[in-house]
C-alpha positions as CSV (number, residue, x, y, z in Angstrom):
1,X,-12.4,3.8,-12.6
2,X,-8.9,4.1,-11.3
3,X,-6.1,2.8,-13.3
4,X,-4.0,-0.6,-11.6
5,X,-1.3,2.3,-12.2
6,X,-2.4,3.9,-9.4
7,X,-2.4,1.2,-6.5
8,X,1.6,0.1,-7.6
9,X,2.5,3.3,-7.4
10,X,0.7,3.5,-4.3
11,X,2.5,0.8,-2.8
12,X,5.9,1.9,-4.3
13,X,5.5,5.6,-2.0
14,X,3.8,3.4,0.7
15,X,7.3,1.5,1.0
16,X,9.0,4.1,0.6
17,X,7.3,6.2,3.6
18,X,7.3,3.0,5.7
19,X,11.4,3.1,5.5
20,X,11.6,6.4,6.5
21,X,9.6,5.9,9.0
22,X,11.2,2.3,10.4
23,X,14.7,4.5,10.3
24,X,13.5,6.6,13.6
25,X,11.5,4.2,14.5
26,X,8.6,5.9,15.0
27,X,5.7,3.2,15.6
28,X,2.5,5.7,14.8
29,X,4.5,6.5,11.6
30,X,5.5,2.8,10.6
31,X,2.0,1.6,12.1
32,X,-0.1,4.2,9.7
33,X,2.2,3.4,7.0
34,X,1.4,-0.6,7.2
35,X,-2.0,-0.1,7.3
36,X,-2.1,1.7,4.1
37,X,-0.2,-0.8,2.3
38,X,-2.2,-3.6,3.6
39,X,-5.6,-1.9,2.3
40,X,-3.6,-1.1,-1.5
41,X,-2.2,-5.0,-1.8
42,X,-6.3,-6.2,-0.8
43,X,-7.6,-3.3,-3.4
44,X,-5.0,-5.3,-6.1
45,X,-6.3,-8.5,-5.2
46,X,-9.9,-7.7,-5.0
47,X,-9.9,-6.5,-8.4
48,X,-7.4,-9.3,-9.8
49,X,-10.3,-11.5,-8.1
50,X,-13.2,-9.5,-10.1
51,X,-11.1,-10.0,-13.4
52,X,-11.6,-13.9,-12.9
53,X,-15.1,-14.1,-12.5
């Protein structure tokens, strides 16, 4: 079981990569960087989802 913890501070170093990476602009960078905080934010709400039901 990981702790919701986890996945904000996930998304708080995810942002924090993505700005460095927009600041040389370097599309790989900024594009792996997106991806990963795509797949945190749907891990948040899947389990918010689970909670409801």
């Amino acid at each position: 079981m990981i702790p919701m913890a986890f996945w904000y501070f996930s998304i708080g170093g995810g942002l924090i990569l993505l700005s460095y990476a927009i600041y040389p602009r370097d599309p790989v960078f900024i594009l792996g960087q997106s991806i990963g905080l795509v797949i945190y934010l749907r891990n948040i709400s899947l389990i918010r989802g689970g909670k409801r039901s």
